[in-house]
Backbone as numpy.savetxt, mean C-alpha at the origin, in Angstrom:
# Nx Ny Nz CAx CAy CAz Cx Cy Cz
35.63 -41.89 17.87 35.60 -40.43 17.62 34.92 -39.74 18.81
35.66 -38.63 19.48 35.00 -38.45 20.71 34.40 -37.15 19.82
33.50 -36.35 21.55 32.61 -35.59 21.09 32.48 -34.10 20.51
34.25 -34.30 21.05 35.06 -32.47 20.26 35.41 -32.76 18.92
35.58 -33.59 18.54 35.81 -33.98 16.82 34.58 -34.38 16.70
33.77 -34.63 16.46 32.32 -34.29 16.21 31.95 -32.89 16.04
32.01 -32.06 16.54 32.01 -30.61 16.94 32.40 -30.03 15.82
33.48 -30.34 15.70 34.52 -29.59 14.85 34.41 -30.51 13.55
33.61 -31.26 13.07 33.65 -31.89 11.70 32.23 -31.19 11.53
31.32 -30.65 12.64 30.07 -30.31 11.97 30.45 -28.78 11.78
30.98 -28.24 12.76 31.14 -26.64 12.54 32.19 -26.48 11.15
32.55 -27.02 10.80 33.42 -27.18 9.36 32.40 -27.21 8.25
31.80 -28.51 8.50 30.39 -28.81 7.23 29.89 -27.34 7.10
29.09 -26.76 8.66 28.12 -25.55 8.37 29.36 -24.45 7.69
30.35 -24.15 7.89 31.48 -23.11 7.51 31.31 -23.16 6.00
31.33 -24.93 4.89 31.88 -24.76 3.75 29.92 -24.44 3.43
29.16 -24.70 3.77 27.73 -24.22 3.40 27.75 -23.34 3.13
28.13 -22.11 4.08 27.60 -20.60 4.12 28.92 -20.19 2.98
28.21 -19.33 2.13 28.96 -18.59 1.20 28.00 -17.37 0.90
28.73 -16.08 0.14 27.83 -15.07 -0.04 26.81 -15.16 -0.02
26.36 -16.13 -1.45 25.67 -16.48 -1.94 24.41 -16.74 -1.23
24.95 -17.75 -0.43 23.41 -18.16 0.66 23.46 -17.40 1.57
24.28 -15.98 1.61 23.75 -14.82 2.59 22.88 -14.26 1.96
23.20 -13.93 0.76 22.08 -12.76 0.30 20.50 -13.76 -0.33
20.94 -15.00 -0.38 19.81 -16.02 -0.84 18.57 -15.71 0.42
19.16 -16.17 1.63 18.35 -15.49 2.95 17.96 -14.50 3.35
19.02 -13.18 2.72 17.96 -12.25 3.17 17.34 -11.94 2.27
17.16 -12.31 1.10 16.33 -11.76 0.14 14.50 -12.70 0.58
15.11 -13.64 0.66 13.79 -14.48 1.03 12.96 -13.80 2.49
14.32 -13.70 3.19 13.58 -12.85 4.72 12.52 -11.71 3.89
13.39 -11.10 3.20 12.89 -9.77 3.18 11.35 -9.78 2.18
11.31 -10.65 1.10 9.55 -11.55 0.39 8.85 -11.68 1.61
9.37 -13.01 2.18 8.53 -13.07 3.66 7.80 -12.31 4.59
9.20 -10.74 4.82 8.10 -9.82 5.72 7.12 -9.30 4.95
7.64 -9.05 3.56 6.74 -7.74 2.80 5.22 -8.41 2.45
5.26 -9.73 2.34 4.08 -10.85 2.23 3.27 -10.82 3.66
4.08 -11.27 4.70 3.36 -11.09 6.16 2.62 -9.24 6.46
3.13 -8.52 5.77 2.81 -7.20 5.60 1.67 -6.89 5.17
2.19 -7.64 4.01 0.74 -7.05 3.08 -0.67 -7.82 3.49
-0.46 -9.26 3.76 -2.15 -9.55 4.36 -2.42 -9.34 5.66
-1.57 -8.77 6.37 -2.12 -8.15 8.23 -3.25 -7.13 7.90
-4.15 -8.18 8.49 -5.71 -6.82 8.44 -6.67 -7.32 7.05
-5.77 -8.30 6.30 -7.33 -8.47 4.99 -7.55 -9.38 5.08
-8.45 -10.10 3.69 -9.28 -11.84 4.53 -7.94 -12.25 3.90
-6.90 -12.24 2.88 -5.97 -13.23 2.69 -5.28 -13.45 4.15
-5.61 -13.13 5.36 -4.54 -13.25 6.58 -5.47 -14.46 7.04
-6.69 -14.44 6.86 -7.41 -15.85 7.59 -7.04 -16.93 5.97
-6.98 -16.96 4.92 -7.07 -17.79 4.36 -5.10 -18.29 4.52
-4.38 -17.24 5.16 -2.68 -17.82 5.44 -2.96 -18.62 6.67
-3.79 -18.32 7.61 -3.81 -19.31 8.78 -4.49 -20.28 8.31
-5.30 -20.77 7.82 -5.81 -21.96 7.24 -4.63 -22.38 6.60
-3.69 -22.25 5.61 -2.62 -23.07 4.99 -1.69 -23.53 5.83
-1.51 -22.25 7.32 -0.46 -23.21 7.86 -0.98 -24.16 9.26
-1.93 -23.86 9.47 -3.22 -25.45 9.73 -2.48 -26.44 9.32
-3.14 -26.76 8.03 -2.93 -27.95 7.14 -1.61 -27.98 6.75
-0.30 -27.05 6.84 0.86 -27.20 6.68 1.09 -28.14 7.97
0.82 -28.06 9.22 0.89 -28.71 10.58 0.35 -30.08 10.64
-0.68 -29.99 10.32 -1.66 -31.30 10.40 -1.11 -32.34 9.11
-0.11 -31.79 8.29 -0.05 -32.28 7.16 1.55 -33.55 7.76
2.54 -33.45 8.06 3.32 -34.73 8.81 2.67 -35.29 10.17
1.71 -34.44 11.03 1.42 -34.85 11.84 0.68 -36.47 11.57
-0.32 -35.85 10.85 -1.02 -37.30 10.18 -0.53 -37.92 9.26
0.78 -38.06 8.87 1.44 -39.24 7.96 2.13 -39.79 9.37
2.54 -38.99 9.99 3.38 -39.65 11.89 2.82 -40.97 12.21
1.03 -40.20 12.30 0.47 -41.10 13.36 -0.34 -42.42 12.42
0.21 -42.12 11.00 -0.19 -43.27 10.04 -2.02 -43.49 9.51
-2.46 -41.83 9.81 -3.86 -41.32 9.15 -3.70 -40.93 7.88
-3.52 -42.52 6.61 -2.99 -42.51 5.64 -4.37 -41.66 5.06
-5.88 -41.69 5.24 -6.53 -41.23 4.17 -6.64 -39.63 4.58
-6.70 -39.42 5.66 -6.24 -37.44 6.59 -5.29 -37.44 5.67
-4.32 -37.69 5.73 -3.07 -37.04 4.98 -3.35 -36.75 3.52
-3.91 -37.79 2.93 -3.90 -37.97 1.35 -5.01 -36.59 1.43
-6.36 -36.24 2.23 -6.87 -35.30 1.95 -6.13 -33.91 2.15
-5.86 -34.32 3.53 -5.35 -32.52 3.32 -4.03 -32.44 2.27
-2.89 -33.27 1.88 -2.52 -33.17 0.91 -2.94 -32.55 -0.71
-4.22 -32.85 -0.97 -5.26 -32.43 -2.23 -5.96 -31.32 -1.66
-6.17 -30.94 -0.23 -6.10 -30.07 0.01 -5.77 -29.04 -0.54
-4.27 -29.19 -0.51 -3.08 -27.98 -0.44 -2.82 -27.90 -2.04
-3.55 -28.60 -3.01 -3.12 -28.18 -4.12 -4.11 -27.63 -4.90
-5.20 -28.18 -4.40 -6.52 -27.19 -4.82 -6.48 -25.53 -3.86
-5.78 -25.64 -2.64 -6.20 -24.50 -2.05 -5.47 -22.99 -2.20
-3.90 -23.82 -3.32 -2.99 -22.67 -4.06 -3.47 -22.09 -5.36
-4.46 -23.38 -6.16 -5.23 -22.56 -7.43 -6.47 -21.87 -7.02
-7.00 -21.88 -5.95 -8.08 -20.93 -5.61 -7.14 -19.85 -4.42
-6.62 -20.21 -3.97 -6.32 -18.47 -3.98 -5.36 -17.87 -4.74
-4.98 -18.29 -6.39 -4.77 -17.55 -7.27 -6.08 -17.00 -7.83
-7.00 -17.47 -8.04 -8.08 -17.57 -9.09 -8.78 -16.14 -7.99
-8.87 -16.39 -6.71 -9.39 -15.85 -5.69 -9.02 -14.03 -5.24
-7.84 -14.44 -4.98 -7.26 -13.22 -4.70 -5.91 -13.03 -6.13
-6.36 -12.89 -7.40 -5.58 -12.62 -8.27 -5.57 -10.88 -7.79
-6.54 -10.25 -7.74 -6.15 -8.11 -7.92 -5.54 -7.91 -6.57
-5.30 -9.13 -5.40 -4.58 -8.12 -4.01 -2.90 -8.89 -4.80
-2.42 -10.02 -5.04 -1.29 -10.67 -5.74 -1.04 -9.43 -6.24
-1.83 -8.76 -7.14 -1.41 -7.41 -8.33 -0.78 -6.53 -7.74
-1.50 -6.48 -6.53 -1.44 -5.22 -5.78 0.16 -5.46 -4.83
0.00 -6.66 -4.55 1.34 -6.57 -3.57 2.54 -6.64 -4.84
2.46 -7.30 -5.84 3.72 -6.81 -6.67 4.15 -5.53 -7.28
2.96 -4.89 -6.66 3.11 -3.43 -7.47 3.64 -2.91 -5.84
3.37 -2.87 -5.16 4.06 -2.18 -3.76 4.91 -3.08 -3.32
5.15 -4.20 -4.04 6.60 -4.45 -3.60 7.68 -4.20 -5.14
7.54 -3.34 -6.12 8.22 -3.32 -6.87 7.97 -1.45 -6.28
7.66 -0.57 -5.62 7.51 0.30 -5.22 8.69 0.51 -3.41
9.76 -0.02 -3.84 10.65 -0.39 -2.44 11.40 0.87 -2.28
11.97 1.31 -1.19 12.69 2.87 -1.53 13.85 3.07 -2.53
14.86 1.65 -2.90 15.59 1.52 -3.93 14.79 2.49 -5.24
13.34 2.33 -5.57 13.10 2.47 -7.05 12.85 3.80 -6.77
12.14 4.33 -5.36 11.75 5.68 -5.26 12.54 6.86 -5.00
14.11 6.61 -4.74 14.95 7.27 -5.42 15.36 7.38 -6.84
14.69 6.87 -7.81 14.70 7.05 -8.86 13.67 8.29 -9.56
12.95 8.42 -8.59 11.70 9.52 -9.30 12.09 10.75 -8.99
11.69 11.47 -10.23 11.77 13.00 -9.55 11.27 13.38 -8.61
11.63 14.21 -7.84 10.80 15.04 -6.69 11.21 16.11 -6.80
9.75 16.87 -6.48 9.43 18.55 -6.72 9.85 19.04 -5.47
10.64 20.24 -5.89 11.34 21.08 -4.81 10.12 21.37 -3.29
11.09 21.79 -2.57 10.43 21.83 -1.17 8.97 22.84 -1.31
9.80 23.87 -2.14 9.02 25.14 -2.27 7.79 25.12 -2.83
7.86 24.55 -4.06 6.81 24.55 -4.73 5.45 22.80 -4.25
6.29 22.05 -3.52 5.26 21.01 -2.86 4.16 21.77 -1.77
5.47 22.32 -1.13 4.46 22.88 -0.11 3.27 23.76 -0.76
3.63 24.81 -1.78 2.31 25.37 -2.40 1.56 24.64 -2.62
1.83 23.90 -3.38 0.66 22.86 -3.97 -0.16 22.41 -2.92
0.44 21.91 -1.67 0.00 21.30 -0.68 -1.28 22.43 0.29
-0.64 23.83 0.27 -1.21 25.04 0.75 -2.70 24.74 -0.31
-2.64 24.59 -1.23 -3.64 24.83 -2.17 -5.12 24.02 -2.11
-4.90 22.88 -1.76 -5.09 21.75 -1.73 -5.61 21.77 -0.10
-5.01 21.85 0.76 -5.85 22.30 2.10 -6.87 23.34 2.25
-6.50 24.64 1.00 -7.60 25.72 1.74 -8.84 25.30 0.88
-8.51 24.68 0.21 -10.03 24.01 -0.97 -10.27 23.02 0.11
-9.93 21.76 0.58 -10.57 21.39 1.61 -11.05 21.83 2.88
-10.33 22.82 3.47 -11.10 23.83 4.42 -12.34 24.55 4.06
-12.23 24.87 2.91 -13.62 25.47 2.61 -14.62 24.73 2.46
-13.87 23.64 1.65 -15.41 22.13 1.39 -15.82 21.63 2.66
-14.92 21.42 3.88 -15.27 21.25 5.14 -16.59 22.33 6.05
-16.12 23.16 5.80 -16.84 24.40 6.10 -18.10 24.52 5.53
-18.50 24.48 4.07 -19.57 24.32 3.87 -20.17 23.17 3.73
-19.60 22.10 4.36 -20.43 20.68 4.29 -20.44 20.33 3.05
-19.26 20.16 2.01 -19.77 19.71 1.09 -18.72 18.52 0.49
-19.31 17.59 0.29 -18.64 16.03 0.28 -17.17 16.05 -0.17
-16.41 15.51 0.01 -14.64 15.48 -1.45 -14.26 14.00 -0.89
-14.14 13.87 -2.71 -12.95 13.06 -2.70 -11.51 12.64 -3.10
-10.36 13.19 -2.57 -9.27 13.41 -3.20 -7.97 12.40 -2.87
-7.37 11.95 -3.86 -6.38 10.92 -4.27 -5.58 11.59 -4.52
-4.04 11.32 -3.40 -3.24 11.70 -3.47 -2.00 10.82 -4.35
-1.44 10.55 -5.15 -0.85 9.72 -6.18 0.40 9.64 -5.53
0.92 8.43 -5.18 1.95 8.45 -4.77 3.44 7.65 -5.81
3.65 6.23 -5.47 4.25 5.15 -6.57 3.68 4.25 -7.53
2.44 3.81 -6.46 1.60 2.96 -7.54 0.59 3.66 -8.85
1.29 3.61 -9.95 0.41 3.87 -11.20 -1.22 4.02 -10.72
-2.01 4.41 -11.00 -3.29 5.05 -10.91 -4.34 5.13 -12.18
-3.40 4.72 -13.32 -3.83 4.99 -14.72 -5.43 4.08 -14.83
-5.53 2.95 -14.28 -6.61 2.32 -14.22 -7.99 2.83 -13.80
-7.92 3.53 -12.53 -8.58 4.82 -12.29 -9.03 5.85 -12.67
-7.73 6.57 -13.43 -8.03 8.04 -13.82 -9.18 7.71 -15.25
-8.69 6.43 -15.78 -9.44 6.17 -17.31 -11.04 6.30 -16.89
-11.35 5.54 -15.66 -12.98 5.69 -15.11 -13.35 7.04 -15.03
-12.80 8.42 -14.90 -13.04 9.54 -14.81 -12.68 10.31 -16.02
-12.82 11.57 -15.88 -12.75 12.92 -16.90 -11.24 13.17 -16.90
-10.22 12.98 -17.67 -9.30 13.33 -17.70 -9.01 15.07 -17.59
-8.28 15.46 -17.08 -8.06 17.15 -17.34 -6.52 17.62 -16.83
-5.45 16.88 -16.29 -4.05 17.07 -16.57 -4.10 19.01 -16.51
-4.63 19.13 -15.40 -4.41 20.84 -15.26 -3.75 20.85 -13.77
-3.20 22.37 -14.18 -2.41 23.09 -12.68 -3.42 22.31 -11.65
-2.38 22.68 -10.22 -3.26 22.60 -9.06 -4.02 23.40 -8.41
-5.18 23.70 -8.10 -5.90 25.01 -7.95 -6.81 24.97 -7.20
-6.79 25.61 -5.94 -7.97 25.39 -4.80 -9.28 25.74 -5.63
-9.38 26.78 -6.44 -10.95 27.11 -6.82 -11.48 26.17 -8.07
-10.08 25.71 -8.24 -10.47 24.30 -9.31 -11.10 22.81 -8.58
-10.24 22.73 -7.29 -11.06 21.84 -7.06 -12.41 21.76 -6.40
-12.62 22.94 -5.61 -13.90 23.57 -4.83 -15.17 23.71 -6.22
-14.71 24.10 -7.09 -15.30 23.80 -8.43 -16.04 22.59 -8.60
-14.94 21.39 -8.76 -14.47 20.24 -9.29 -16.21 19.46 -8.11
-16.17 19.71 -6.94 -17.27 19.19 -5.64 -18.34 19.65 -5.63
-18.57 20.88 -6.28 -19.50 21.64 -6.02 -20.80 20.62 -6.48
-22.31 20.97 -5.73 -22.86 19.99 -5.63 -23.39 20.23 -7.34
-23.89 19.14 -7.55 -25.23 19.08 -8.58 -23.87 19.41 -10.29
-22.23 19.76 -9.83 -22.12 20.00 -10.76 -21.46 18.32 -11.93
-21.66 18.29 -12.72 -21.21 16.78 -13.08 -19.91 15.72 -12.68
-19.05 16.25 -11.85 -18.16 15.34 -11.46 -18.01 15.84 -9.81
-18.80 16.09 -9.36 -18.39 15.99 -8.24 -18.92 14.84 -7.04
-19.43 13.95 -7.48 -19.67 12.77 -6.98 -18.55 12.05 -7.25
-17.79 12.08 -7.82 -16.39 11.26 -8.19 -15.25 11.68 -7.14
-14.13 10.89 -7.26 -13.08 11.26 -6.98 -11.68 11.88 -7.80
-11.04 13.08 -7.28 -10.17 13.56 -8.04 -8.59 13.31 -7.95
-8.30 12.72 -8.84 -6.64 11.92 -8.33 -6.19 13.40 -8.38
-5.17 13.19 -7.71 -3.47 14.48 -7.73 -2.45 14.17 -8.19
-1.31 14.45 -8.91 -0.45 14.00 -9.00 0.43 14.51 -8.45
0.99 15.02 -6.81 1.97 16.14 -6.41 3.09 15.86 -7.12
3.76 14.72 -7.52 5.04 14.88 -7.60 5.29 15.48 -9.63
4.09 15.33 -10.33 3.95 16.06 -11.33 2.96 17.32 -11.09
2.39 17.86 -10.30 2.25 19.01 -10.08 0.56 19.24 -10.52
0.18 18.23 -10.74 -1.57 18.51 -11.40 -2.63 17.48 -11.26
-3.36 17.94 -11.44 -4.98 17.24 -11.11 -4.76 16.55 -12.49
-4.93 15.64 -12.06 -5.17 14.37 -13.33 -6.12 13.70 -13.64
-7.23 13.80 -12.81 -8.46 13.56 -13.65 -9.58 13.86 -12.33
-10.94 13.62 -12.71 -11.92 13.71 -11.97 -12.70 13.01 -12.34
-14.03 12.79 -11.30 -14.93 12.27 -11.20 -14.65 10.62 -11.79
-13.80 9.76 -10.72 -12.98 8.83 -10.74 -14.22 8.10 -9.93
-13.95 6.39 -10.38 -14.66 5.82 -9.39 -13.55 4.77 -8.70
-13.74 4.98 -7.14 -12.34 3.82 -6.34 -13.28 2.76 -6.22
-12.63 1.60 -6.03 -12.98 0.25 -5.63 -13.48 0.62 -4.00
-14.55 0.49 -3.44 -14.61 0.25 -2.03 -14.20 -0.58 -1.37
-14.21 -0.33 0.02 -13.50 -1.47 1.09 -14.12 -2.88 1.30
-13.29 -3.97 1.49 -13.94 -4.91 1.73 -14.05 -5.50 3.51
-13.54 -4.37 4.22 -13.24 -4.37 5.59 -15.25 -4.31 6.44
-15.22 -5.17 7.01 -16.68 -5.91 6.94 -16.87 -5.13 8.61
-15.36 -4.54 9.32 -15.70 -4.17 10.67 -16.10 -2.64 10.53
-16.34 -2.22 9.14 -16.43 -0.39 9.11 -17.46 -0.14 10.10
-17.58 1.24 11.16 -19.43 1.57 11.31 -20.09 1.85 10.41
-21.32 1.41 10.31 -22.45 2.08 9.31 -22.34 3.66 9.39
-22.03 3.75 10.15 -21.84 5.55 10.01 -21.73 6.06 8.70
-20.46 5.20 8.54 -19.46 5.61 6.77 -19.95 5.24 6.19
-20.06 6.30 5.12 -20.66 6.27 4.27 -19.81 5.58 2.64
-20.40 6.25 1.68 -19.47 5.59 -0.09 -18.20 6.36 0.07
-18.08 7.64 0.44 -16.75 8.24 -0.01 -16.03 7.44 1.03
-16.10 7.04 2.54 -15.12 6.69 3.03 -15.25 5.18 2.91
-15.83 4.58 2.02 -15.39 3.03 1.77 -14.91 3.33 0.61
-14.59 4.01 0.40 -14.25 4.39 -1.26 -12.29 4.86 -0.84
-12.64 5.90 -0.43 -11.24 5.69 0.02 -9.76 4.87 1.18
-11.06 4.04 1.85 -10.46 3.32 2.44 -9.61 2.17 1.04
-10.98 1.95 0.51 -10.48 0.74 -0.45 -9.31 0.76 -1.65
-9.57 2.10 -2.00 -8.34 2.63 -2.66 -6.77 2.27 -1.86
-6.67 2.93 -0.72 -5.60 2.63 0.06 -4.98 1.25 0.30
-6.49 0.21 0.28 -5.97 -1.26 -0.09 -5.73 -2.03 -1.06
-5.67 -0.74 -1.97 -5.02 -1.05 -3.52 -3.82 -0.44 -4.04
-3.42 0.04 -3.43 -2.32 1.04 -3.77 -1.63 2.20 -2.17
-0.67 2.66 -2.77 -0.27 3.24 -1.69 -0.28 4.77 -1.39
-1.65 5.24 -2.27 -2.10 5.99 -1.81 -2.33 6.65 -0.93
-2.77 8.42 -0.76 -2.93 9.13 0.29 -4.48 9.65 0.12
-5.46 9.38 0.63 -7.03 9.40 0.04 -7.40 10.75 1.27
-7.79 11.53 0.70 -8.34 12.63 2.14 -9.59 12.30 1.66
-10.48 12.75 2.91 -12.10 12.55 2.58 -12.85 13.36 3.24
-13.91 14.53 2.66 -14.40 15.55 3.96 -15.91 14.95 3.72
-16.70 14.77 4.72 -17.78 14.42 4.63 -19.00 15.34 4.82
-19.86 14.78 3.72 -21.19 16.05 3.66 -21.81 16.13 4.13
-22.20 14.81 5.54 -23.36 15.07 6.09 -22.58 16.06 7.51
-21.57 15.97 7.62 -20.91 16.66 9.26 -19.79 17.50 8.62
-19.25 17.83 7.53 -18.02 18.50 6.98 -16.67 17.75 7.89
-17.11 16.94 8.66 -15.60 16.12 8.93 -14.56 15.73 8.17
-13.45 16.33 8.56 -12.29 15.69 7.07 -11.86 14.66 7.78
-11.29 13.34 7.13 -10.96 11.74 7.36 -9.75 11.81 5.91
-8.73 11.34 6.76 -7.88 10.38 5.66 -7.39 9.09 6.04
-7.31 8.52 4.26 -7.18 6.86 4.78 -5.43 6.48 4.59
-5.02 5.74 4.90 -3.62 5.54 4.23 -3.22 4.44 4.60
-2.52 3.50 3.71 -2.37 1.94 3.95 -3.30 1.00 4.72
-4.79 1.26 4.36 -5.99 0.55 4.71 -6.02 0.72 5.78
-6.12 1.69 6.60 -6.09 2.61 8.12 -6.84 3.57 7.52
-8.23 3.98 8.40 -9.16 5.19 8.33 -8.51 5.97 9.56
-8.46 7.32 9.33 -8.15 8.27 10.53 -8.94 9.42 10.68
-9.99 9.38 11.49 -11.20 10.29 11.03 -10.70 11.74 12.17
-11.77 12.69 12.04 -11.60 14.03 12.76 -10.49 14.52 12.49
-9.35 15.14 11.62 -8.47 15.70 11.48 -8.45 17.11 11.14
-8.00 17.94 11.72 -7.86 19.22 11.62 -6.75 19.30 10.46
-6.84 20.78 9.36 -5.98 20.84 7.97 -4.84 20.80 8.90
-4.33 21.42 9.55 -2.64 21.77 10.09 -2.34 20.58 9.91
-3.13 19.65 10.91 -2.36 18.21 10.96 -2.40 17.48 10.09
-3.19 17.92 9.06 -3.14 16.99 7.50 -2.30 17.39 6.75
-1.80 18.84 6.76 -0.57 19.09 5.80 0.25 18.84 6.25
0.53 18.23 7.79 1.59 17.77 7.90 2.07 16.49 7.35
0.93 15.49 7.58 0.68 14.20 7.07 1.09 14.36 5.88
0.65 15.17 4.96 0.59 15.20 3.43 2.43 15.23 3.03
2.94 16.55 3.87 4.04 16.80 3.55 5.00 15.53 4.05
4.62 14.91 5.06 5.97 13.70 5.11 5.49 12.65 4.64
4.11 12.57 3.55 4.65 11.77 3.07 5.08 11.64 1.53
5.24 12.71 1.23 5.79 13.08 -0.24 7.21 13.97 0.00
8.00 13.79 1.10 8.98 14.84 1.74 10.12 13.68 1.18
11.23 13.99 0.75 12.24 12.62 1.04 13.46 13.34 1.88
13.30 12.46 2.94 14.18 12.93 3.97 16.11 12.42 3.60
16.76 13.14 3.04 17.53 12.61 2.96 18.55 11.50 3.63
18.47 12.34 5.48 18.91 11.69 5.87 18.66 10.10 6.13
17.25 10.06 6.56 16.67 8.92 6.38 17.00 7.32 5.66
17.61 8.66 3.94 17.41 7.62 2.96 19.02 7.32 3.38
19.71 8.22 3.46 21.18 7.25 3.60 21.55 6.62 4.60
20.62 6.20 5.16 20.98 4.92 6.51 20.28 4.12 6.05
19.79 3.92 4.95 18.74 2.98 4.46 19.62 1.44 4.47
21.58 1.64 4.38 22.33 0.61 3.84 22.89 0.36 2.62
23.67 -0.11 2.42 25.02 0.00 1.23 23.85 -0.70 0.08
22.75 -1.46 0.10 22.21 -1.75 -1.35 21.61 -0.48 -1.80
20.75 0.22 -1.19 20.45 1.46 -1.94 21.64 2.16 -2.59
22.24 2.65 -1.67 23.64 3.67 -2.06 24.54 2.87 -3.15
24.57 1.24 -3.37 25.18 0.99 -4.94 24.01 1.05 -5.90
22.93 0.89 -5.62 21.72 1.49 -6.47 22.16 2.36 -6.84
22.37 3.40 -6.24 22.23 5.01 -6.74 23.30 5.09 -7.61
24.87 4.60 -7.17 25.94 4.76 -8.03 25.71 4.10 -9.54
25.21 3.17 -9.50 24.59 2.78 -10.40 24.19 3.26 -11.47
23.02 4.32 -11.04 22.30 5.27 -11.75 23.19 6.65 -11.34
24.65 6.45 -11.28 25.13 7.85 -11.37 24.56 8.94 -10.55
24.18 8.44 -9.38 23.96 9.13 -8.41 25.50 9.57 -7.38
């Protein structure tokens, strides 16, 4: 058998392999893979993934070179080191199935509030932080995006009212009972949904001491959800927002309502180059 029929008996084999099936089998796995490599860039689960694939390496290397008792350990290794980082990192696991069940497929499913009336809300919501800036006086505000929040709002004062700059300038004012808390938003339902909330702080160990509770507070939120956290600070009236566990300090309002607005904006065009699985999504749902 020469070496062109060889060729052509293997390019045949790989031909009857590939079927739909193991197209969309691959990219679905591609697509777990990035959103996993995603989600721990920047937290400690990214040093505890380089340690597994260590011992993923070292693990044939030393059966190769016949380091029967190396192998047998890091083997027991690897099975103690998958029930501790369940046991370990069970609330970031939570967290990435909730922002990966948060994909743009589902977020064409939600209502969204007309152009007109976001932007008010959004107007509203800046000149109460301009003023809290101005007089130096602390905020902390949660912008609600896909990920549920309900866990949160329960730690605070519920109040499901309009959106209202003198409500929330209210809401901060010093010495008054919730303004040491944080106040979720709900833009795409149109109201303050609770106050004097307490967020999980950051576990990011490189912060400056500078920052203070509100901005480990809203950093850490952001690494729980996909939140939009603004933060004006009381000792300098500096406004800071955090977003996908990224602090962005010194921001002027213009450039925050811009921020604010794209990211509660749905760009249509955007969404229809997204690719033919969204768009049979939508038909789907009679879109």
């Amino acid at each position: 058998m020469n070496e062109g029929t060889k060729m052509e008996e293997f390019l045949l084999y790989i031909q009857s392999r590939i079927t739909v099936a193991s197209i969309i089998e691959v990219i679905i796995i591609t697509f777990i893979v990035y959103r996993l490599l995603m989600w721990i860039r920047g937290t400690q689960a990214e040093q505890v993934f380089k340690g597994l694939v260590l011992l993923l390496f070292l693990s044939p290397i030393s059966e190769w070179l016949g380091f029967t008792t190396l192998n047998l350990v890091i083997t027991s290794a690897f099975t103690w080191a998958f029930i501790f980082i369940v046991v370990v990192f069970q609330p970031e696991f939570r967290s990435a199935l909730e922002q990966l069940g948060n994909n743009r497929i589902f977020k064409e499913m939600l209502k969204k509030p007309s152009m007109d009336f976001l932007e008010k809300d959004v107007d509203k919501i800046m000149k109460a932080i301009s003023r809290l800036a101005c007089e130096n006086i602390g905020a902390l505000i949660v912008l609600e995006k896909n990920t549920g929040l309900n866990n949160i709002v329960k730690t605070g004062t519920e109040l499901d009212s309009d959106i209202s700059s003198e409500l929330l300038e209210t809401l901060f004012t010093p010495n008054r009972p919730l303004h040491d808390g944080a106040v979720i938003i709900k833009l795409l339902a149109r109201q303050i949904r609770a106050a004097g909330c307490l967020l999980p702080l950051s576990d990011n160990r490189d912060l400056g001491s500078e920052l203070g509770t509100r901005h480990r507070a809203g950093l850490g939120m952001t690494e729980k959800s996909d939140a939009l956290v603004i933060i004006v600070s009381e000792e300098t009236g500096q406004i800071s927002y955090a977003s996908r566990g990224t602090l962005f300090q010194d921001v002027i309002v213009e450039v925050l309502k811009e921020i604010v607005m794209e990211n509660f904006t749905v760009n249509e065009e955007v969404a229809s180059k997204d690719g033919w699985l969204p768009k049979m999504w939508g038909k789907i749902n009679g879109k």
